[in-house]
TORZAMI-742116 format. One record per residue (C-alpha): residue in one letter; x, y negated, z negated. Coordinates in steps of 0.1 Angstrom, whole numbers, plus 5000, padded with zeros to 4 digits. Each point is the difference from the previous one (the first is absolute). Layout:
residues N
AXYZ;...
This chain:
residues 975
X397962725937;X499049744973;X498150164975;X497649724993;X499049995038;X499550365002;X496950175015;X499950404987;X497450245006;X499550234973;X497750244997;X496850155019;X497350164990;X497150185019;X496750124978;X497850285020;X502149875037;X501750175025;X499850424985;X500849874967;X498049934964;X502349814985;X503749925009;X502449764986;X503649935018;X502749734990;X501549845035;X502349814984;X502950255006;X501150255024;X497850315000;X499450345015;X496350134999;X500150354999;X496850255003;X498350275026;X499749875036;X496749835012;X499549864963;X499649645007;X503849914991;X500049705026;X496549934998;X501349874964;X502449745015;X498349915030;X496949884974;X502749674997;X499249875034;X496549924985;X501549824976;X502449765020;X497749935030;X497349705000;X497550275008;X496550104985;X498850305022;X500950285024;X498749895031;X502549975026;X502550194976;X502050125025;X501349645006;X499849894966;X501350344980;X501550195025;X499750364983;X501450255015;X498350395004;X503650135007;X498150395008;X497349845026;X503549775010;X497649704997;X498349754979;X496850094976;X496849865011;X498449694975;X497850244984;X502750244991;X502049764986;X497449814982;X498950354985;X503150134988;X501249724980;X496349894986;X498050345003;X497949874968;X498449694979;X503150164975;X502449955024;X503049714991;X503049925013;X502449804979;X503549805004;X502049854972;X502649745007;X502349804988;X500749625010;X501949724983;X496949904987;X498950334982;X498350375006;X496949985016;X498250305016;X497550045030;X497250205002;X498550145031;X496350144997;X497450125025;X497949695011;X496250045011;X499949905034;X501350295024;X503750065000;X500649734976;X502149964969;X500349714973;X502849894982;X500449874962;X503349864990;X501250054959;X502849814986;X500950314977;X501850285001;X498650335011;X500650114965;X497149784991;X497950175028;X500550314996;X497150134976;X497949845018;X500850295032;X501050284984;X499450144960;X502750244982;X499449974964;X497650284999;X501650245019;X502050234986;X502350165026;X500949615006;X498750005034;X497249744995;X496549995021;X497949775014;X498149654985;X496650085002;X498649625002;X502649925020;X498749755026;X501049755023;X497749784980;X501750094966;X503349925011;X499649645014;X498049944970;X503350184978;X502349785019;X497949694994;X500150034966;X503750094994;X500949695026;X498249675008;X502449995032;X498550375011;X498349965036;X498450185023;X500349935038;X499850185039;X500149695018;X503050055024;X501049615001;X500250024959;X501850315004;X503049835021;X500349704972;X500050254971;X502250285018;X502549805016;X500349654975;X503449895000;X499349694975;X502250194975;X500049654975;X496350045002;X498450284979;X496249985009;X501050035037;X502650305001;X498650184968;X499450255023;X502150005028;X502150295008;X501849865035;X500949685003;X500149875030;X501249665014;X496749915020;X497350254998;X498549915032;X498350305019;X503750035025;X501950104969;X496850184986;X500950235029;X503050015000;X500450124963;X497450285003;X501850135030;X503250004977;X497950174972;X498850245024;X503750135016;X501249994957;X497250284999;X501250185028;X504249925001;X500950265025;X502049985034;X497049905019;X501149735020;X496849915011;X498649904968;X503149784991;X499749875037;X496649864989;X501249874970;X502149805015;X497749835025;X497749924974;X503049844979;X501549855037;X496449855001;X500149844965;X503249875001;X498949745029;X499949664984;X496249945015;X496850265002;X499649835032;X503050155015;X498350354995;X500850265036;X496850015009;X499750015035;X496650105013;X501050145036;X496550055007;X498449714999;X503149795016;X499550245026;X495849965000;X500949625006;X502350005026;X497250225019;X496949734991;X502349695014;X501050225033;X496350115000;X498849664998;X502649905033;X498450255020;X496349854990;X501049675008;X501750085028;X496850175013;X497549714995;X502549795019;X499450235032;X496150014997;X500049645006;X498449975038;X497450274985;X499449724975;X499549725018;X497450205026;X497850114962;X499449634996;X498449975031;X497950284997;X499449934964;X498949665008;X497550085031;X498550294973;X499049774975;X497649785028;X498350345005;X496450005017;X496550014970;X497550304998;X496350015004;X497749944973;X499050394995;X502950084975;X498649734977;X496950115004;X500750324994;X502049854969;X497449834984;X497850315004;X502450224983;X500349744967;X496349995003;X499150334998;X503050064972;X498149754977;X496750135001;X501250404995;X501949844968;X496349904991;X499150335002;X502950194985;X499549784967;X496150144995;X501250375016;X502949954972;X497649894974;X497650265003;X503350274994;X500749834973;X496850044987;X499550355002;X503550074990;X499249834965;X497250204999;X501750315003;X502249864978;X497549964971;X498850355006;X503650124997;X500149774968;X497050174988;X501350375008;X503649924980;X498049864973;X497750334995;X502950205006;X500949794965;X497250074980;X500250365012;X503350054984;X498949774968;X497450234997;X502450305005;X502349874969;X496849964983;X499050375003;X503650124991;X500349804976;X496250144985;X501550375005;X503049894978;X497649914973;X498150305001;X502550235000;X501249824966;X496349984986;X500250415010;X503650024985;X498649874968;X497150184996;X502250285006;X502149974970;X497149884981;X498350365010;X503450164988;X500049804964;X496250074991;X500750385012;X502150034970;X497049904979;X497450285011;X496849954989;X500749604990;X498349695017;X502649765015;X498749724965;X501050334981;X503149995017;X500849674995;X499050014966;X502650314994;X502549785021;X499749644975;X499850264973;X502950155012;X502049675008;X498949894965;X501650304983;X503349945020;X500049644988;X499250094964;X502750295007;X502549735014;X499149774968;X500450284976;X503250115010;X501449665000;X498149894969;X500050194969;X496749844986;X498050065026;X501050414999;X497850104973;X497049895018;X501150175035;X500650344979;X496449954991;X498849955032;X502050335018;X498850214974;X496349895011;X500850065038;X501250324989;X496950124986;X498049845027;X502550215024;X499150344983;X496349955001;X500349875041;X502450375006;X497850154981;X497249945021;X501950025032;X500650344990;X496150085005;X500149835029;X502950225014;X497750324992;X497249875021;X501849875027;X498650265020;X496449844993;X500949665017;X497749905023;X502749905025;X500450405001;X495950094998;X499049745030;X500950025040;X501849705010;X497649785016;X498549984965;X502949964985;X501549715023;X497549694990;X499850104963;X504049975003;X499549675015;X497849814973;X502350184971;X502350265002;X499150134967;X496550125003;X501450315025;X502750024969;X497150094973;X499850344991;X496650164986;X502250314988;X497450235021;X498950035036;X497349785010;X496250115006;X498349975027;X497749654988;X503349874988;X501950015030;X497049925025;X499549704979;X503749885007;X500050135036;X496949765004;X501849724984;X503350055019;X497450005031;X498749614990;X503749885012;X500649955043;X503250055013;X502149805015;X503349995014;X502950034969;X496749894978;X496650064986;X497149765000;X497949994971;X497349785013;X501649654998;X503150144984;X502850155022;X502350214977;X503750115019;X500250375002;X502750154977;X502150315006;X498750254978;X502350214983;X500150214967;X500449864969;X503150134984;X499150074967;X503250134989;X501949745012;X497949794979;X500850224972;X503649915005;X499349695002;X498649964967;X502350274984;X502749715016;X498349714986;X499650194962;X503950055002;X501149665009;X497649884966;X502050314981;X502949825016;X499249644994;X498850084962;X503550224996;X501649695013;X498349754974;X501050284971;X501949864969;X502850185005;X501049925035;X503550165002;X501050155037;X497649745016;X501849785022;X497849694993;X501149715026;X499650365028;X496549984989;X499349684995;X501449975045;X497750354999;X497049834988;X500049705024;X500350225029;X496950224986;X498149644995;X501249875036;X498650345011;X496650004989;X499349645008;X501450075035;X496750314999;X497449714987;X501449765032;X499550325022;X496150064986;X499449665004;X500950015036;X498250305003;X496949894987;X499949735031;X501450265027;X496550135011;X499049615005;X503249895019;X499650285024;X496549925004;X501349675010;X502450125016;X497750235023;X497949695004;X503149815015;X501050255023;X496650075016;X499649555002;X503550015021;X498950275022;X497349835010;X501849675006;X502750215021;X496650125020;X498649705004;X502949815013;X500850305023;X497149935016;X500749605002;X502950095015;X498650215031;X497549725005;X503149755003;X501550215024;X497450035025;X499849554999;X503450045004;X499850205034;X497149795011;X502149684995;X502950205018;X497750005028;X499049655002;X503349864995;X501450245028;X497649845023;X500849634992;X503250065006;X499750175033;X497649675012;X503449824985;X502550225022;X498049895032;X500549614993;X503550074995;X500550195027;X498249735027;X502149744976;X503250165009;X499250025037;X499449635001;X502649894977;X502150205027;X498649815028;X501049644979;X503350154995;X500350065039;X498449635005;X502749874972;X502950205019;X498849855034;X499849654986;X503250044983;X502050045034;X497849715014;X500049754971;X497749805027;X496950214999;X499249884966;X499049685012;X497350115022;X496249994984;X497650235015;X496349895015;X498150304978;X501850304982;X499250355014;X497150194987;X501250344977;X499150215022;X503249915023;X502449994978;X501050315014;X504150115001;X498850055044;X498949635000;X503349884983;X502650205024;X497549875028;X501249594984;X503650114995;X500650105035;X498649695011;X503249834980;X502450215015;X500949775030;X501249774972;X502150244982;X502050085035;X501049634997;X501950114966;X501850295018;X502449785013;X500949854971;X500050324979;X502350185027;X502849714999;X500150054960;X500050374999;X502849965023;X501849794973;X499050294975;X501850275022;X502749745003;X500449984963;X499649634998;X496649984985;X499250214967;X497050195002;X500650254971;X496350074992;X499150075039;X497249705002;X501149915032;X499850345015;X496350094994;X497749985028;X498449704989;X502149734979;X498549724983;X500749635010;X501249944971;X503050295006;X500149885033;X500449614988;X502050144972;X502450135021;X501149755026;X500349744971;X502450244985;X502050025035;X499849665001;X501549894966;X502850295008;X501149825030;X499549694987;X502750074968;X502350225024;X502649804998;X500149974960;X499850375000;X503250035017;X501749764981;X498650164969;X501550305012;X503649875005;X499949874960;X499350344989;X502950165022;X502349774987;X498850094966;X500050375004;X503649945011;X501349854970;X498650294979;X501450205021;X503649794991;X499149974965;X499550424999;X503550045020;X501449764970;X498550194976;X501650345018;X503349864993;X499649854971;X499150354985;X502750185017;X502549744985;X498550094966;X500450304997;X504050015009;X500349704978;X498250244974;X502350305008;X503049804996;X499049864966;X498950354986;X503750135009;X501749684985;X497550134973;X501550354999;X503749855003;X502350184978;X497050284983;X502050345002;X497750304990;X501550364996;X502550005023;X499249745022;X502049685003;X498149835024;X496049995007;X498649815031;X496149985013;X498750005032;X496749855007;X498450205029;X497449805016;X497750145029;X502350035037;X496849855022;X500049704976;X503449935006;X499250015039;X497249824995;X502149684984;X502150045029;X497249975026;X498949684981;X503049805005;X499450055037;X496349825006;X499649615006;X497049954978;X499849655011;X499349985039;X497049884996;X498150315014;X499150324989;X502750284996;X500450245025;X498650344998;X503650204999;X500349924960;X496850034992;X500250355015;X503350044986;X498349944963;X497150225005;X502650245006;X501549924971;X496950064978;X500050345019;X503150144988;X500049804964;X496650074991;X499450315017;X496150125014;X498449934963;X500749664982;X499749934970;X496849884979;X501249585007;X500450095039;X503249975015;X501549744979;X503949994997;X501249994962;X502950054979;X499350354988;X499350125038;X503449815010;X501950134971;X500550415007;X502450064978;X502750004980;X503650174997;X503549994976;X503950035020;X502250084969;X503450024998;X501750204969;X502949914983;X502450195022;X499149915035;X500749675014;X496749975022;X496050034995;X498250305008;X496050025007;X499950414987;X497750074976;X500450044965;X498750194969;X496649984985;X501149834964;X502849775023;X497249865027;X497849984966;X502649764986;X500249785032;X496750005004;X499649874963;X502749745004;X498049855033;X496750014978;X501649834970;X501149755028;X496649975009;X498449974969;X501849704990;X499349815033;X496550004987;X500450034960;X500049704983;X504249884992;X501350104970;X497750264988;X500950424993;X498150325005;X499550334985;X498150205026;X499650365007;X501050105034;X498650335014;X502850275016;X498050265016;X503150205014;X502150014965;X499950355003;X501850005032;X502949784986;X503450124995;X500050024962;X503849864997;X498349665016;X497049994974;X502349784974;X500949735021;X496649975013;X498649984966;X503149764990;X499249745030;X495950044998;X500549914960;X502149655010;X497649925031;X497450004975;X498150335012;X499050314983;X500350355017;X496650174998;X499950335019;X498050304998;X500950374999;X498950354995;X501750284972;X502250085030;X502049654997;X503350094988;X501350014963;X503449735011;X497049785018;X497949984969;X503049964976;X501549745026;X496449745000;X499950044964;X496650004992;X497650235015;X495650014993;X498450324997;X496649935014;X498550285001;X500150214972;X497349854971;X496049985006;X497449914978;X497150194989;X498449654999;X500349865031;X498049725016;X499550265030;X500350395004;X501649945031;X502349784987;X501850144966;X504149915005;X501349794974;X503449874994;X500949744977;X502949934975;X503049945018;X502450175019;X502750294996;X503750005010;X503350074992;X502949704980;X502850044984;X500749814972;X498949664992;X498150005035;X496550144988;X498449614993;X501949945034;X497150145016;X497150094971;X497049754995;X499849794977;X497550214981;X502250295005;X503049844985;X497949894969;X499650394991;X504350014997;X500349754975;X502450124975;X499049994958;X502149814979;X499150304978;
């Protein structure tokens, strides 16, 4: 094998496929995969039959991929295949390989229409690729994880960048140039070509992935290597045209049309007398006798009447129309109150929104002035911008030394003004008993609260007399109530909640307010040491946010009572809108009935022109039928046109049995062709010619028909003798094509054994092959020989019966999807060795071992292969050995000796049970399953293996079979 025309495989690589996270495998050498059973060991090397195949999805992939489900002993379904190898968006599948023009690698990924996958070619190494799939420089048990951006998107755009000559493809044609280019002086065109074959037409296509498919599965099956060979036998014919592809059932679909059309012709041939009597009768038909003048009388009539009910129908339409659209506009009317009703029902939501905020805010504002008892709300907001202007001169003070002096002054004022208020407060407190919120009953003290909560606050220290408190009972009487309010004369005042005031929390309050001065004025001292100042400084913005956030919330509350007055206002003007449009609405509905009524009637008036329309458009349609079978009728004007009245169905049967007599004349004629119908001679598929009553036209139809057959009768017969004679030369050109076929394959036989002249594997000296091709197509050659295809008539019905006999047995009761067509792979059954070992003199057809019918069936695949490789050019592929384990373990060299030099590399899988001398003996064995990720792409799917193989050398044999990565790490130091 010449190294610069040499085609390796090298490595594969599946990310989140087939059970696995991540695993990396060299196929560049023999290798044993080693791990539990049911791990997805041969998933792993059947993923390369995606690679090599012009395919880009998983329909049909029982004919395309072929995997097997060895425990259901069949194939998997599409789906299962497509999910196992790309479960995920994460899920890649990657090859790298080596041809004289460089390492490129492929890179399967899942596609977006259903069952698809896309494919992106990379003239680099996998080495390149690889952190683009998997990332192990931050793990530290060397294991490695997942890429989390990793994308299909990410790595075209990766490979794109790193290599102009990067390209993504899943067209199948495109596939076949790139896959198979064997323009090896040409880079651009075999960049990425991993078989080279001599003509890449869709024969060798075949051919090649029927090879690829029995290198996956290199066992004793004969039946797999039996179809092999057909599909090679097929592609070594020097045309496509010369394809077996004999479709038995439509030679045999022809030969019954031509004897089919014998017996036709034959039968018009005997209906000749009948013939010639039809003419006759035909011609004395057509000189028939006329009608009387009453059928166009009662024709005219009928049109008559018809045009003057359409009259009608149009204003009995009209009106309909009219009171539909009127109905229509109430409808119209009804949606659009049904509108405004729910406008006005956002409205009045919307009005409670705002008066539950106008109540929300005079709630808080109630809250904040209750914490100033006794104090006006412009009190309140006096102490408030009093209070925000000490914070700012606070804030200013503490961050402006010049500007303390004059706040120390200030605080020491409050304070004093803070004694005298606590001091007074404290009176207060003692006559808190004397309030008159305590002395007075509640319906006194409700609209006093009202106007100002304070004057039920005052205290007189005592308990009232009797003047004083009539005098503010009769006040407190000047107020009417109303609902949540109090009307003093044009004034409405909003009832408040009366509660005590709590005078000792206003002593807290103030005891509060005297501290934070102390505080404030201790904070402004000289000597400010323990004060953290910038604390303060945040402290004193917060306070100032704090009691400017107060003012906001008395300013709202000042405008509370209004907005719910508003508010209140709103709600009671939607309410009546809702009312008012309620009651539009019921008015609408009762128009609506009454126009419901009106229109019902117009169109019942309607329904009773139709119905006496139909009747008479039934009596034209009998007058039309009539007139029809006597085309002469319509020539005949009537004197006067019947009156409505008779244009009764009684007075039309009453004319049509007066036109019977003439319709007897027709029986005679109509008898001789339905005669010629039962014969067979005349076509009458639709039946027209055995109703009661045909038309002239079917009847006229008809015996011009007859006519022109007998007329051309002779050119139909001579027609018919062309197409026998044609029918008879396919039927030579098939019984060519029979031998021709059965010559191929025993010339092929002969040249695979010259082939195999002189190979000697184990102990065998001598290897011969035996084509076995299907017995009944050997009989059926035979038969061939034996017909006269050119005698000028049609063959007789013994070999036709002989070949339907031979579908029968060949095909059995249930063809295949293409019918019973005869091809190489049905003729082709099978395929078998005679051997003869060194010490006998003759060849034997026993079987042999696993590992020796391995090696035979490897030397007739390399033999294959290069009938369809292009010349010249070498392989490194992995072949697949199922049954290693079942080989006798002394043979395992010699098969690993001869699958090296053929170009092949022995890839089998096994569990821990595999012997010790069968590991030692391949060399190199993968141990898949014994590393997982705590990062995979999946949780299902957490295997990983990468980083070469383990096996046994002795001396100076480890780079024999070590990476090229590996064998960096032995480099020796100089030092």
């Amino acid at each position: 094998m010449t190294d610069a025309f040499r085609f390796e495989i090298r490595r594969l690589v599946l990310v989140d496929s087939a059970g696995f996270g991540y695993v990396e495998i060299p196929v560049d050498r023999h290798a044993l995969l080693l791990g539990p059973g049911n791990l997805g060991k041969s998933s792993l090397l059947n993923a390369l039959r995606l690679f090599l195949l012009p395919e880009n999805n998983f329909r049909k992939s029982r004919l395309k991929f072929a995997f097997r489900n060895a425990r259901a002993g069949g194939f998997y379904a599409n789906e299962e295949s497509f999910q196992h190898y790309f479960p995920s968006r994460f899920s890649f599948l990657v090859m790298e390989v080596s041809n004289p023009h460089g390492v490129h690698c492929q890179v399967l990924y899942r596609g977006r229409g259903d069952l698809e996958y896309d494919r992106l070619f990379v003239p680099l190494p996998y080495e390149a690729l690889r952190g683009l799939f998997w990332r192990v420089d931050d793990d530290p048990d060397g294991i490695g994880g997942r890429v989390p951006e990793l994308s299909a998107e990410r790595v075209i755009d990766a490979a794109r960048r790193a290599s102009r000559d990067s390209l993504v493809t899943s067209d199948p044609a495109r596939l076949r140039r790139l896959l198979y280019a064997s323009d090896l002086m040409s880079p651009d065109a075999s960049r990425y070509s991993v078989f080279p074959l001599a003509d890449a037409d869709a024969r060798k296509v075949e051919s090649l992935r029927t090879l690829i498919l029995l290198l996956f599965e290199m066992s004793t099956d004969d039946r797999a290597m039996a179809a092999a060979v057909a599909s090679i036998v097929e592609a070594d014919k020097k045309f496509a045209s010369d394809e077996l592809d004999f479709d038995i059932d439509q030679f045999l679909r022809r030969h019954e049309e031509l004897k089919a059309r014998d017996l036709e012709l034959k039968r018009v041939e005997r209906e000749q007398p009948r013939f010639d009597r039809l003419t006759r009768a035909y011609e004395a038909y057509r000189h028939g006798g006329e009608v009387r003048g009453e059928f166009a009388a009662f024709r005219e009539g009928v049109e008559g009447c018809l045009a003057s009910l359409a009259r009608e129908r149009a204003d009995a339409a009209e009106a309909v129309a009219r009171e539909d659209g009127a109905l229509k506009g109430v409808r119209q009317r009804v949606k659009e109150l049904e509108q405004a009703s729910g406008e006005a029902r956002g409205a009045l939501k919307a009005a409670r929104r705002q008066r539950e905020q106008a109540d929300e805010d005079r709630r808080r504002g109630e809250l904040l002035v209750s914490r100033y008892p006794g104090c006006s709300q412009a009190e309140i907001r006096a102490m408030l911008e009093e209070a925000i202007e000490g914070q700012a001169q606070q804030l200013a003070a503490l961050q402006d030394a010049a500007q303390a002096e004059g706040q120390r002054a200030r605080l020491a004022a409050q304070l004093q003004d803070l004694d005298a208020r606590l001091e007074t407060l404290a009176r207060r407190i003692a006559g808190e008993q004397w309030q008159l919120a305590r002395q007075l009953p509640e319906a006194v003290v409700a609209p006093l609260m009202a106007v100002e909560p304070r004057l039920v606050q005052a205290s007189p220290g005592e308990a009232l007399d009797e003047a004083t408190r009539a005098a503010i009972v009769a006040f407190a009487g000047l107020f009417e109530a109303e609902p949540e309010a109090f009307r003093w004369f044009d004034t409405r005042f909003s009832a408040r909640h009366s509660s005590p005031e709590d005078l000792l929390e206003s002593r807290r309050h103030l005891q509060e307010e005297r501290r934070r001065c102390e505080r404030q004025l201790a904070e402004l001292a000289d000597d400010d040491a323990g004060i953290d100042r910038p604390r303060r400084i945040e402290e004193a913005r917060r306070e100032l946010e704090a009691a400017r956030e107060e003012a906001r919330a008395l300013k709202r509350f000042a405008g509370a009572e209004t907005r719910l007055e508003d508010a209140d206002r709103d709600i009671a003007e939607q309410e009546g809108l809702l009312e008012g449009h309620r009651d539009k609405l019921a008015e609408a509905g009762r128009d609506a009935e009454a126009l419901q009524g009106s229109l019902a009637r117009a169109r019942d008036a309607l329904a009773r022109i139709d119905e006496r329309q139909a009747e008479l458009q039934r009596l034209r349609a009998s007058v039309t039928a009539l007139q029809a079978r006597s085309p002469q009728l319509a020539g005949i004007e009537a004197a006067e046109a019947l009156a409505a009245e008779s244009l009764t169905e009684t007075r039309w049967q009453a004319i049509e049995a007066a036109l019977h007599e003439l319709d007897l004349q027709r029986l005679k004629v109509l008898d001789l062709l339905k005669d010629f119908v039962r014969a067979g001679v005349l076509p009458d598929d639709e039946g027209q010619l055995q109703h009661e009553s045909p038309g002239a036209a079917v009847i006229r139809g008809a015996c011009e028909q007859l006519g022109l057959l007998y007329r051309e009768l002779p050119r139909h017969r001579e027609l018919l003798q062309e197409q026998v004679a044609s029918h008879n030369e396919t039927v030579a050109s098939y019984r060519q094509a029979l031998r021709a076929n059965a010559e191929h394959i025993q010339r092929f036989e002969r040249r695979l054994n010259d082939e195999l002249e002189g190979v000697t594997i184990n102990d065998l000296a001598e290897i011969r092959v035996e084509i076995h091709c299907h017995p009944k197509f050997r009989n059926l050659v035979e038969e061939s020989e034996a017909i006269d295809p050119y005698s000028g008539q049609l063959l007789s019905d013994a070999f036709y019966e002989r070949l339907q006999g031979f579908v029968a047995e060949f095909f059995g009761e249930t063809p295949g999807q293409g019918g019973h067509r005869l091809t190489m792979d049905r003729v082709i059954t099978g395929i078998s060795y005679r051997t003869r070992k060194q010490s006998e003199t003759r060849l034997d057809a026993k079987g042999q071992s696993t590992s020796t019918t391995a090696l035979i069936n490897l030397e007739l695949v390399q033999r294959l292969l290069r009938r369809i490789l292009y010349p010249g050019v070498g392989l490194a592929f992995p072949m697949v050995l199922d049954e290693l384990a079942s080989v006798d373990v002394s043979q395992v060299p010699s098969l690993l000796e001869r699958l090296g030099r053929q170009g092949f590399n022995l890839f089998a899988a096994a569990t821990h049970s595999a012997s010790p001398e069968l590991i030692y003996q391949v060399g190199r064995h993968l141990e898949v399953g014994q590393m997982r990720t705590a990062r995979p792409y999946s949780p299902r799917r957490s295997l990983v293996y990468w980083g070469g193989p383990e096996g046994f050398a002795g001396e100076g044999e480890v780079t024999a079979w070590l990476g090229q990565e590996q064998a960096s790490l032995l480099e020796v130091d100089d030092e």
